[in-house]
C-alpha positions in Angstrom: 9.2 56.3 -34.1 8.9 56.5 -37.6 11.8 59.0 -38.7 11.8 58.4 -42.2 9.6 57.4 -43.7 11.2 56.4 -47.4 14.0 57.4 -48.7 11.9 59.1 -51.3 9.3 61.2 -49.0 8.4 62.4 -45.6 5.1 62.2 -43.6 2.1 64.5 -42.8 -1.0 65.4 -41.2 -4.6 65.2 -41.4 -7.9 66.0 -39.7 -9.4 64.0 -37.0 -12.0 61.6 -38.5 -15.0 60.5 -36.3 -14.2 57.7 -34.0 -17.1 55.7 -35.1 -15.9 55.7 -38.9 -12.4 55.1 -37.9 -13.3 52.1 -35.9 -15.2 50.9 -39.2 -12.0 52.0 -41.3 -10.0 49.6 -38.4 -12.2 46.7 -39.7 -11.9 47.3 -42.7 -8.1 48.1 -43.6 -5.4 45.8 -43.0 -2.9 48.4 -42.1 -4.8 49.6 -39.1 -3.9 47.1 -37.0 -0.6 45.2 -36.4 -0.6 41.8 -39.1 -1.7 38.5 -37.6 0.8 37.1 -39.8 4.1 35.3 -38.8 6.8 38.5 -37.6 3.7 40.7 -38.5 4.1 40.1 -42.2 2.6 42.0 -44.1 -0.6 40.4 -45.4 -0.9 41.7 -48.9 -3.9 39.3 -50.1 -5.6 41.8 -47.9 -3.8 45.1 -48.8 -5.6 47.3 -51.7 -4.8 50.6 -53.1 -8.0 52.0 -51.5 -6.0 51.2 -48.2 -3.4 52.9 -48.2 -4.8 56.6 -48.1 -7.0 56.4 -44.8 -3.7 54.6 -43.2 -1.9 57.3 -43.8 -4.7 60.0 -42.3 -5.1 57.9 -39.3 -1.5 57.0 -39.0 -0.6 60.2 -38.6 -3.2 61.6 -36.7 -2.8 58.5 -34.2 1.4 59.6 -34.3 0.6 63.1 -33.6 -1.7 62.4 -30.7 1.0 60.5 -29.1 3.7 63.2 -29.4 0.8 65.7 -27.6 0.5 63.0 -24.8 4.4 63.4 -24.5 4.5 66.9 -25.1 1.3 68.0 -22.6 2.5 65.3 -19.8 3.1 67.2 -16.1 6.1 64.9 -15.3 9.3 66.5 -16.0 11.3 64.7 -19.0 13.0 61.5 -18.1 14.6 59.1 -20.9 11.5 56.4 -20.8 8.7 59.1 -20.8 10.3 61.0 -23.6 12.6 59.4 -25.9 11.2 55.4 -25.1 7.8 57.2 -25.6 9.0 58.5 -28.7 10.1 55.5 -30.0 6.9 53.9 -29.4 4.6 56.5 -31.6 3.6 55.7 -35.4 3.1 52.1 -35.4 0.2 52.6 -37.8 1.7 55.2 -40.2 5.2 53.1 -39.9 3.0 50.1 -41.2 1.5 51.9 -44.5 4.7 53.3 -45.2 7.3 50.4 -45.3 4.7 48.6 -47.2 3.7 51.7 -49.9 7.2 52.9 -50.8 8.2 49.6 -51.0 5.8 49.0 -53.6 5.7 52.2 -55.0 9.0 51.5 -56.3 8.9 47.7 -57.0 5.2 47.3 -58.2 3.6 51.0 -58.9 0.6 51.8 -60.5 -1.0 55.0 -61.7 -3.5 55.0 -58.6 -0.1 54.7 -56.2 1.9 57.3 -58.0 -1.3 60.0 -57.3 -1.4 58.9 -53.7 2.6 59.1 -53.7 2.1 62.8 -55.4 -0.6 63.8 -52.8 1.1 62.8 -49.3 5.0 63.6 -50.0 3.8 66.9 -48.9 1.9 65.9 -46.7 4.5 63.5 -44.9 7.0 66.1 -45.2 4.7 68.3 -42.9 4.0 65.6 -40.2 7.6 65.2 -39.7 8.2 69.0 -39.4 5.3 68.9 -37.1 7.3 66.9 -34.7 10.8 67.9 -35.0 9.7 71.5 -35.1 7.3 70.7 -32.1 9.0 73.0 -29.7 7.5 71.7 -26.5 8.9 68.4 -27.5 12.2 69.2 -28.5 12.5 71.2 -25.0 12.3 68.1 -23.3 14.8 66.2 -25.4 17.5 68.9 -25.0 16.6 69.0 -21.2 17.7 65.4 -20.9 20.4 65.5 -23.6 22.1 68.6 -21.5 21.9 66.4 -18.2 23.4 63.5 -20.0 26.3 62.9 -18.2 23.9 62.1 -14.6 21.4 60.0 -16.5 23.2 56.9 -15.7 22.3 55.6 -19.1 23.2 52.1 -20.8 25.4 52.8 -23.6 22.9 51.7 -26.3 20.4 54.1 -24.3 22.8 56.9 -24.5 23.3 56.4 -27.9 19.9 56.8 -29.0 19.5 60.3 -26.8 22.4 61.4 -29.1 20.7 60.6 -32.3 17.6 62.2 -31.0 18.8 65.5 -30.4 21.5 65.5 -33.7 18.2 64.6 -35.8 16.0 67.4 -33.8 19.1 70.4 -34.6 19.6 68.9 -37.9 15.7 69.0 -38.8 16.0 72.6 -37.4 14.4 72.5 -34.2 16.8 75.4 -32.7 16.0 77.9 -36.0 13.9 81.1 -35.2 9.8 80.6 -36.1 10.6 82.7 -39.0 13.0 80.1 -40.6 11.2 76.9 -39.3 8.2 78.4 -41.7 10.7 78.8 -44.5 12.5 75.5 -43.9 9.0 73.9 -43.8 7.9 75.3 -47.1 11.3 73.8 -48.7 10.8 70.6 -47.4 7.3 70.4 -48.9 8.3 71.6 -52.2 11.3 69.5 -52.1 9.1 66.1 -51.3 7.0 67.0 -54.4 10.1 67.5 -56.7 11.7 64.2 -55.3 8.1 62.0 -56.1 7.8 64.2 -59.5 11.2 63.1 -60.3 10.8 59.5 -59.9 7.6 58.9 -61.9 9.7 60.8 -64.4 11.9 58.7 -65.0 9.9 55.7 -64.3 8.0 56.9 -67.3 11.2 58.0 -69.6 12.8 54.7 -69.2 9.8 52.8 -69.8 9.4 55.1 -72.8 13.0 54.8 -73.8 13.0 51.3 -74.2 14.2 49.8 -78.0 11.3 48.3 -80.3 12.5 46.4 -82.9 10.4 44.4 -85.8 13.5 43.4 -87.5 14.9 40.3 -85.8 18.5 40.8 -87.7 19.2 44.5 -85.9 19.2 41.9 -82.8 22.2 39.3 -84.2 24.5 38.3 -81.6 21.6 37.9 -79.0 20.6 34.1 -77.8 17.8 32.5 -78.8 17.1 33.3 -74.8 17.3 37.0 -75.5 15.3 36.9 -78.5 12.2 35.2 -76.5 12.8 37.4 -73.7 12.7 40.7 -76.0 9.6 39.0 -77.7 7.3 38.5 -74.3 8.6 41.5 -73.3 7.2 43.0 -76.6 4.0 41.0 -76.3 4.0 42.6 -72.5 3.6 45.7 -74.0 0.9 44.7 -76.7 3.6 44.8 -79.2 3.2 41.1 -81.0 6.0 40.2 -83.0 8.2 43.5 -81.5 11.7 42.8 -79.8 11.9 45.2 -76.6 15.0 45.7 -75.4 14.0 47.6 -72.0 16.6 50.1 -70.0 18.8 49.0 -66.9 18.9 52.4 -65.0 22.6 52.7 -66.2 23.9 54.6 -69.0 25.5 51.7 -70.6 23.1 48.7 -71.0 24.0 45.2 -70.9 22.7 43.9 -74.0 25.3 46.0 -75.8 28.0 43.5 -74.6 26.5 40.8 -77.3 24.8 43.1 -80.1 27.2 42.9 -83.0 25.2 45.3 -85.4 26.6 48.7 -84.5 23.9 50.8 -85.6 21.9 49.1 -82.7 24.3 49.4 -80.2 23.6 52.9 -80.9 20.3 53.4 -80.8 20.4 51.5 -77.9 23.2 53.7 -76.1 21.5 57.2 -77.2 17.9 56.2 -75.9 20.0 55.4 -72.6 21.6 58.7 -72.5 18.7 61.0 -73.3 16.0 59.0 -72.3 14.8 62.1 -69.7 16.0 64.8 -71.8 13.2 65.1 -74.8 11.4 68.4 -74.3 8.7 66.2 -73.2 6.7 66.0 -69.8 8.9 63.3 -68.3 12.0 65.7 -69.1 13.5 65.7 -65.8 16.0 68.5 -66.0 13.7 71.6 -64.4 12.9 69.7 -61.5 16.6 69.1 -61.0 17.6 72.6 -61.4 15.1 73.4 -58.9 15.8 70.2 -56.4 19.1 71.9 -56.1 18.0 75.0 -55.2 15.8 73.9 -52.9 18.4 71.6 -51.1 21.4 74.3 -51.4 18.7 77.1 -49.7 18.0 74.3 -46.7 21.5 74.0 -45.9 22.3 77.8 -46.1 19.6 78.1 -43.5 20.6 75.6 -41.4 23.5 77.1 -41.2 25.6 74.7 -43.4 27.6 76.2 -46.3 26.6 74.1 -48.9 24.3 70.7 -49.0 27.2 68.8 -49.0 28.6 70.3 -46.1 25.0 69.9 -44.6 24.3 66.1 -45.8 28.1 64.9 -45.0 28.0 66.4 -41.5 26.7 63.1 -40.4 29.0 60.7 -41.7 31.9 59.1 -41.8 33.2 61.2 -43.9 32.1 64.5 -42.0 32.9 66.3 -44.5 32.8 66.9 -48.7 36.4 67.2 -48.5 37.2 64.3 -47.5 34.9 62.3 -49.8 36.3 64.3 -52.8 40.0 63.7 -51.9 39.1 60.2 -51.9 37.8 60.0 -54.9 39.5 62.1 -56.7 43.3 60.7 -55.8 42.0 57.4 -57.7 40.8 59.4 -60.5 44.1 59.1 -62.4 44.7 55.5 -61.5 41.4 54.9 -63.2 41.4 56.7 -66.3 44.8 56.0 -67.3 43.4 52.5 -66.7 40.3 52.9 -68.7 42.5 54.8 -71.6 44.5 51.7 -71.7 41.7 49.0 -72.2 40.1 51.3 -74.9 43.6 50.9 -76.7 43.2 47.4 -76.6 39.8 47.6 -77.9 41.0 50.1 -80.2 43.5 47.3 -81.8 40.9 44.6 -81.9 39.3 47.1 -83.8 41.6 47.9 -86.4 42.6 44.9 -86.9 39.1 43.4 -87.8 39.5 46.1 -89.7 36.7 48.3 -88.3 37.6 51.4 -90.2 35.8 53.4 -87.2 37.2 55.2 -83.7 36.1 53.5 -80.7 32.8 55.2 -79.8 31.4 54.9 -75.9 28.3 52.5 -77.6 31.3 50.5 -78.3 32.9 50.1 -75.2 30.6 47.1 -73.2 31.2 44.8 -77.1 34.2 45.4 -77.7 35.2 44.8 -73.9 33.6 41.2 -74.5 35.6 40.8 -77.4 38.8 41.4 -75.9 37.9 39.0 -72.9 37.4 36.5 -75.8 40.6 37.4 -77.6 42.8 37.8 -74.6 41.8 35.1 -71.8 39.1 33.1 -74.3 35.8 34.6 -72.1 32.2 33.8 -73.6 29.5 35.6 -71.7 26.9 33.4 -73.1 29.1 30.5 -72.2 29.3 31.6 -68.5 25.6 32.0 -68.0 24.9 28.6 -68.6 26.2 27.8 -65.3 24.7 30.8 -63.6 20.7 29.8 -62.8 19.0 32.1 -60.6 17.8 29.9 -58.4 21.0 27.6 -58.1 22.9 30.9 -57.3 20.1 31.8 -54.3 19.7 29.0 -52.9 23.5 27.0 -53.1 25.3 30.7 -53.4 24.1 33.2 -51.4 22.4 31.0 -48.7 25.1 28.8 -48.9 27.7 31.2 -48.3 25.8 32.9 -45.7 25.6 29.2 -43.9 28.7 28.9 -43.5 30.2 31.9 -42.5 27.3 32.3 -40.0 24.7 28.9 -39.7 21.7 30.3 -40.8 19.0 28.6 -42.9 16.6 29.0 -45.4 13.2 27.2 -46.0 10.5 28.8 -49.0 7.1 29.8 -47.8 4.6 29.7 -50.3 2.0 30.5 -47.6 2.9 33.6 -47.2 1.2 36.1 -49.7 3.5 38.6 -51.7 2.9 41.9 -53.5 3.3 40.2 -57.5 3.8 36.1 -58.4 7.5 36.7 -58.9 8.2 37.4 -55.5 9.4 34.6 -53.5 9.6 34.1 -49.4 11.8 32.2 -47.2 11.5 31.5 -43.4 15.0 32.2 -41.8 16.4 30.3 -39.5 19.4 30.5 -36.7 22.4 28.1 -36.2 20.4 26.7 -32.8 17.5 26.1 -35.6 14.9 28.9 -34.2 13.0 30.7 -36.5 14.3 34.2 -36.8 12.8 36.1 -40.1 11.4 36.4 -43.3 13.2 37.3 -46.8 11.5 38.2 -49.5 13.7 37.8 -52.9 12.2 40.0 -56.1 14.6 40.0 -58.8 12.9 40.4 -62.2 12.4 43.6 -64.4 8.7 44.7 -64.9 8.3 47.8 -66.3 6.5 49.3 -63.2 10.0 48.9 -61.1 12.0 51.6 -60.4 15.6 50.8 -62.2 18.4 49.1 -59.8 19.1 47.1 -56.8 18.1 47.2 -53.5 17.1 46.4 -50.0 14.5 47.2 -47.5 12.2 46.0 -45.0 8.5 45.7 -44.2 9.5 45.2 -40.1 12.5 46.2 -38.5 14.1 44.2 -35.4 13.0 45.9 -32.3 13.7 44.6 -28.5 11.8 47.2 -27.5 9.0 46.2 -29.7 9.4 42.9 -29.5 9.6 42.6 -33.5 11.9 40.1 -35.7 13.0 41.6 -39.0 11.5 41.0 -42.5 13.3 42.4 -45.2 13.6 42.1 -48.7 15.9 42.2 -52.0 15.0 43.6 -55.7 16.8 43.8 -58.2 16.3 44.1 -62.4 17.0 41.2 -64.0 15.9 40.2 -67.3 12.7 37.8 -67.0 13.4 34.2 -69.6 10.2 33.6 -71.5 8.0 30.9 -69.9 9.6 28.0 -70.0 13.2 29.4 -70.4 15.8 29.0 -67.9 16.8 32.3 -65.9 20.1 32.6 -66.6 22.3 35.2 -65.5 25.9 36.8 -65.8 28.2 37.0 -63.4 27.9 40.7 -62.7 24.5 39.8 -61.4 25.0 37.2 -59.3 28.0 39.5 -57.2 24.5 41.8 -57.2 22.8 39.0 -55.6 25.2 38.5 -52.8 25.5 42.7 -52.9 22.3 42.8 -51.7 21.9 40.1 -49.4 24.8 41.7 -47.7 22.4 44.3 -47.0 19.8 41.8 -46.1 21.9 40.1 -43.6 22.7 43.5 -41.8 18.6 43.9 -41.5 18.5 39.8 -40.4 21.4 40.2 -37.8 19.8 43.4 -35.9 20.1 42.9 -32.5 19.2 45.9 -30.5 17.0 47.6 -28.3 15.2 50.8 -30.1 13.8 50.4 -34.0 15.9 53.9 -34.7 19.3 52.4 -34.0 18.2 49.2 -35.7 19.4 47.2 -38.7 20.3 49.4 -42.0 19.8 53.2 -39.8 23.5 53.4 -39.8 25.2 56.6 -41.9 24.9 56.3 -45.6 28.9 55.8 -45.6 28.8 53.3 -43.7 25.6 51.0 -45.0 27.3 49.7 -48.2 29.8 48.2 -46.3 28.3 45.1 -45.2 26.8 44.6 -48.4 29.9 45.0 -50.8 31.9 42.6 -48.3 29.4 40.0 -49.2 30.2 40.6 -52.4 33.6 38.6 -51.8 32.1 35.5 -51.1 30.7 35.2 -54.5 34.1 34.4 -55.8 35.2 32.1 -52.6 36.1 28.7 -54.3 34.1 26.5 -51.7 30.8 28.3 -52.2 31.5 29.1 -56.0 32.0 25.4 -56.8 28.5 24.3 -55.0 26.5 27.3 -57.3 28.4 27.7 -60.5 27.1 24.8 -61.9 26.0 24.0 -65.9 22.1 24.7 -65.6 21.3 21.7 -67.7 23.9 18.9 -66.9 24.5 20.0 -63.0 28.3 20.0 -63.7 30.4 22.1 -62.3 32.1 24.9 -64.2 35.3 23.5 -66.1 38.5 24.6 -63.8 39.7 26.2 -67.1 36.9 28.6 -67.2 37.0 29.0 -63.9 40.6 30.1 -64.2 39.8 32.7 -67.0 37.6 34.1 -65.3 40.4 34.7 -62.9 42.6 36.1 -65.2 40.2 38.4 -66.7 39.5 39.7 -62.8 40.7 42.8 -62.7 40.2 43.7 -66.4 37.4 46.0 -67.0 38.4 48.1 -63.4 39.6 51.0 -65.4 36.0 51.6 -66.7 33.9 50.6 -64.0 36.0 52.6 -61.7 36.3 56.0 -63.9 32.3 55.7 -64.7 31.3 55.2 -61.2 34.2 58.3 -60.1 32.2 60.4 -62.9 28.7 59.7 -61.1 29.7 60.2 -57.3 32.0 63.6 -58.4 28.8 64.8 -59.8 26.8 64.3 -56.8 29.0 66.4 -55.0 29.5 68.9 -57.4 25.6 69.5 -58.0 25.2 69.5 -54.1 28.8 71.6 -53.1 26.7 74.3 -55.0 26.2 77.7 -52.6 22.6 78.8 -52.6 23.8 82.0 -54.3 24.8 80.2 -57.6 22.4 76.9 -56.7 20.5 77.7 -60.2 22.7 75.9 -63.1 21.6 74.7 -66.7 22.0 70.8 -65.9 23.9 70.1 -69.2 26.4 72.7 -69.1 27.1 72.2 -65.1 27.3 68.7 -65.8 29.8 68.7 -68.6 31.8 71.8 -66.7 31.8 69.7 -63.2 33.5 66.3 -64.8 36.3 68.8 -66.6 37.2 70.0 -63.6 37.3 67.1 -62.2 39.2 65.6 -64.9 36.6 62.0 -65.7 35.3 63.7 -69.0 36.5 60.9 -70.7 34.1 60.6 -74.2 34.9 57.3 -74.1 33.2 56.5 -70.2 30.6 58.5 -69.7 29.2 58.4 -65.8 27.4 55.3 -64.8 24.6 58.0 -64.1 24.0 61.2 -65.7 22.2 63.7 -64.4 18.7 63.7 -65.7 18.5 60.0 -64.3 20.8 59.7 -61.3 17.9 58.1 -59.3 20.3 58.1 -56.4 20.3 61.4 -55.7 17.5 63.2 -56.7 14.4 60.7 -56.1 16.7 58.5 -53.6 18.4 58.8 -50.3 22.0 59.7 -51.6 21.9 63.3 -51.9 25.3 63.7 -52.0 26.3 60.1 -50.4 27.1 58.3 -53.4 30.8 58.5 -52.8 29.5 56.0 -50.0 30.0 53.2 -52.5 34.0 54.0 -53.1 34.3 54.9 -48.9 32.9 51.2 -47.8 34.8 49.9 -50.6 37.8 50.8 -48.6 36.5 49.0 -45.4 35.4 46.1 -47.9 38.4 44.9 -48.8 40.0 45.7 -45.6 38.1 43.9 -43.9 38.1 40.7 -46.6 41.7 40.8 -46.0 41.4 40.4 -42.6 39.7 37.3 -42.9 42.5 36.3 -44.9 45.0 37.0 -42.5 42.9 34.9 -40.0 41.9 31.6 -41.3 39.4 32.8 -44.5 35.9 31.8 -44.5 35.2 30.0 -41.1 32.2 30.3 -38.7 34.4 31.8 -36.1 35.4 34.9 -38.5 31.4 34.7 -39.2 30.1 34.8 -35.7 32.8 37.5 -34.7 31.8 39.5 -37.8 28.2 39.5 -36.9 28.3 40.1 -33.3 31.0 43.1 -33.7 29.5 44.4 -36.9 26.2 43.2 -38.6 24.0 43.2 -35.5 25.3 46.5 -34.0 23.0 48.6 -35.8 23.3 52.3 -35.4 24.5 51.4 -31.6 27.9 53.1 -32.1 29.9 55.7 -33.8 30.8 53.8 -37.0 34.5 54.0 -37.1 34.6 53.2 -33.9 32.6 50.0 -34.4 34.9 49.6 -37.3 38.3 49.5 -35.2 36.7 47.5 -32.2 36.3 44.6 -35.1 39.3 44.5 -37.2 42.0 46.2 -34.7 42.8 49.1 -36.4 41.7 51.9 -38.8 40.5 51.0 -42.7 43.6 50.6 -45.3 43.0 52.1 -48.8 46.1 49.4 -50.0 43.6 46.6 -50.0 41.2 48.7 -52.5 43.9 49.7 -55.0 45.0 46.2 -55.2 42.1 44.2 -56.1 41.0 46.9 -58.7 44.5 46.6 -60.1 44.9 50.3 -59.8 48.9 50.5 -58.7 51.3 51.9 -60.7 49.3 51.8 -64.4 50.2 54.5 -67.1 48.1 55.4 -69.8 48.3 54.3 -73.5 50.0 57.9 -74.6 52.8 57.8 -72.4 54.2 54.1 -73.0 
């Protein structure tokens, strides 16, 4: 059953078409029918943006017809004619909307961003339709009261339990007079979500630096320089240098830009870039997203959002995220104050004659790495190629910690030329999926990293899992090498940590499958993959000079290990400032939900004491993509919770023989291909034997016992 639909929008209904011009529309449009492809692949040589309208009207006319069968059945309730039934609705609208919200945020277009604006509403209807279908959810709470006699499987049971949680959480138990209120908010909160994401698709697009003087660019490569030119010449801007927006507030070209006025420019269009007054100012429909969401909760009988959103997770409650996050907060800005008076020193003693300003921060950071353990950016990319990194890093690492293996398939069409596929396959050599790897910035991308899926592993369905990576790298001119730094290649193996969590799914029913696991709990697989980046047996057969083929010089190698845990104090304190604001915004009561979005956000880090000038939050709030247009309302402490389980759990493989396939097969079978099969913590303990250790954390971050620059 297709719960959600995106992470952006919900689903909706439409009016009966004729059969005979639906059976024409079933010739016609790809999405109407499973694919004929390989694991149902989605064939996008057929797929048009004239598609993907009608899918949705007959997908979910087609789901809602399926819930009536359910609904106006005589038989009384049993768990196959009910929740298996369930299960088994929305094949076609689950088809049209893996494949549109994928591409409506890696490859838009302004005919996709109309449709996107005209059926959030609309989706957000169908789905109230059936979790406010009270005939339906009569029969689920019949068989989830009678539980206990069921005599169902554990993974059976399981599901019944998310069923009926997702049913009182979607406000199936409300009176008719709040279902009609709740289903106006969730409309009106669909539209603000979509609004907010072409937004800001449009501001940081907008917000990009254009350059005609080469010299404002010293200190970039002659491989930045062509990339800022084609990217200029991409716009229709000959002879221009674009220097486009990562979707953080500090941008990476700032690390090698030594004229300061352009590191400015560069940091300010960042920081403002959806705060001009202008129509893709996204501050109103943040101030009224978080009325919207604190006015849900309060009617669902929640307190706050927070309180609402965190019920669900590991966490349970904001509390406990906040606690977590905010006992590091000193460890981290005393941390940060104390590399900004080192960079402070370099400063003055190149005779600067300036205070460290936060457009500073990312050169002079690369500076002291230079100064104090002899680290050249530039220098380390050389022996970071893209490809080398794919297909001798991540699918190397990934080999042997669990067999698998990779084979490109050209035959199989893709959404835009960058994207490649690769055939997966298992230790015993069967075929098992499909990746699809899309890593370059294009300007119709949404900002980021991430992973998803076209099909989701289903033994009930009989389905094998195709999934996908994007991410935003810079794209070389033609004929240049794609070379990247080191902080995107542990993105690389980030993401294919999520990947392999989508590859490894083995269970019954498509909503317990793969990545539907709490939001607290999804970034754990994928930061633990992070680890194997760094493992000397896989970094040795990637990290290798992109014109020579030798390997990285062990003395590089070993500044880069001295240099590990420099830099935590800032990435730590900017990524505290973000996830605090989450839940500051959402810990809002619906009786003071309405704030100015500047002055709340400047009031929120004070009180949570990360206003540090010098580290702004990795995400401010007029483009914290997260949580307004993502699925992190509120959940993007998540990162800093499986953080904890990440290096917990890459300890454990420490403490039991390292990388091995053992450890890998064991980690997969108790972990990765569990799904949403089990309570997460208890999944958690079954594997490593106990509960998570924060120890683990605080050490690799290098976060014990540091005291700030004033009081040494």
């Amino acid at each position: 059953m297709t719960i959600a639909f995106t992470a952006h929008a919900q689903a909706a209904q439409k009016p009966a078409e004729p059969a005979k011009a639906a059976e024409t529309a079933t010739a016609v449009n790809p999405f109407l029918a499973a694919s004929t492809l390989q694991y149902q692949a989605p064939p996008f040589d057929k797929i048009h943006d004239s598609d993907y309208a009608p899918a949705f009207d007959e997908g979910m006319k087609q789901q809602l017809a399926e819930v009536d069968k359910i609904t106006d059945q005589a038989d009384a309730p049993t768990f196959d004619n009910t929740i298996v039934a369930m299960e088994k609705t929305g094949a076609t609208l689950t088809r049209v909307s893996k494949v549109f919200f994928a591409l409506a945020q890696a490859n838009t277009n302004d005919n996709m961003q109309k449709i996107q604006e005209e059926f959030a509403p609309k989706l957000a209807a169908h789905q109230d339709a059936i979790f406010l279908n009270a005939k339906l959810y009569a029969r689920v709470k019949k068989l989830y009261d009678s539980r206990e006699s069921l005599g169902a499987d554990p993974e059976s049971r399981r599901l019944l339990d998310r069923y009926h949680l997702a049913f009182v959480r979607a406000g199936a138990e409300l009176s008719a007079a709040d279902q009609a209120k709740l289903k106006e908010l969730n409309k009106e909160e669909s539209s603000l979500s979509t609004a907010f994401q072409q937004k800001l698709l449009a501001a940081t697009k907008g917000g990009a630096l254009v350059l005609g003087d080469k010299a404002q660019l010293a200190g970039f490569s002659d491989g930045d320089l062509a990339a800022a030119l084609e990217a200029g010449k991409g716009r229709k801007l000959d002879g221009k240098y674009v220097v486009a927006l990562q979707n953080t507030t500090q941008q990476p070209a700032q690390e090698s830009l030594t004229d300061r006025a352009t590191r400015e420019k560069l940091f300010k269009a960042s920081i403002d870039r959806a705060e001009h007054g202008d129509a893709n100012d996204t501050r109103a429909t943040i101030q009224r997203l978080a009325e919207l969401r604190a006015q849900k909760a309060k009617l669902l009988g929640f307190k706050t959002y927070a309180d609402y959103s965190l019920a669900d997770q590991m966490a349970k409650t904001p509390d406990n995220a906040i606690k977590l996050m905010t006992g590091i907060v000193p460890a981290a800005v005393a941390k940060a104050k104390d590399e900004a008076a080192g960079m402070q020193k370099l400063v003055d003693a190149q005779k600067g004659g300036f205070k460290l300003a936060p457009w500073d921060w990312q050169f002079y950071s690369e500076q002291v790495k230079k100064k104090d353990y002899d680290l050249d950016q530039n220098e380390i990319k050389q022996y970071f190629e893209i490809d080398n990194v794919l297909q001798n890093g991540v699918f190397f690492a990934a080999n042997k910690l669990y067999g698998i293996t990779f084979k490109e398939r050209k035959d199989i069409p893709v959404y835009q030329p960058d994207v490649r596929v690769f055939e997966v396959f298992d230790a015993d050599g069967k075929s098992m999926a499909f990746f699809y790897a899309d890593y370059f910035k294009r300007d119709n991308k949404s900002g980021g990293a991430w992973m998803d899926s076209f099909v989701d592993q289903s033994g009930l369905l009989a389905t094998k899992p195709v999934v996908f990576n994007v991410c935003n790298f810079v794209k070389p001119a033609p004929g240049q090498p794609a070379l990247i730094s080191h902080d995107d290649v542990i993105t690389m193996f980030h993401e294919f940590g999520h990947a392999l969590h989508g590859l490894f799914s083995n269970v019954k029913y498509p909503y317990l499958a793969g990545t539907n696991v709490p939001r607290d709990f999804v970034e754990f697989p994928s930061q633990f993959n992070e680890h194997w980046a760094d493992e000397p047996s896989v970094f040795a057969n990637y990290a290798k000079h992109y014109k020579t083929g030798a390997p990285m010089p062990e003395e590089l190698l070993a500044k880069i290990k001295r240099a590990g845990t420099y830099g935590q104090g800032f990435a730590t304190t900017e990524y505290l400032g973000a996830a605090l604001l989450d839940q500051a915004w959402h810990s809002l009561p619906a009786s003071a939900a309405k704030q100015d979005a500047d002055k709340f956000e400047a009031a929120s880090l004070k009180r949570y004491q990360v206003d540090y000038t010098l580290v702004p939050p990795r995400y401010r709030t007029s483009y914290f993509a997260h949580i307004w247009g993502g699925g992190y309302s509120a959940g993007y402490y998540a990162y800093l919770w499986t953080a904890v389980l990440r290096d917990d759990a890459y300890y454990w493989f420490k403490e039991h023989g390292g990388m091995t396939r053992e450890n890998g097969q064991r980690f997969r079978e108790m972990v990765l291909s569990r799904g949403g099969t089990q309570e997460t913590d208890a999944l958690y303990r079954a594997w490593r034997g106990r509960d998570p250790s924060v120890e683990p954390l605080l050490e690799v971050r290098g976060l014990k016992a540091t005291k700030t620059a004033e009081s040494k």
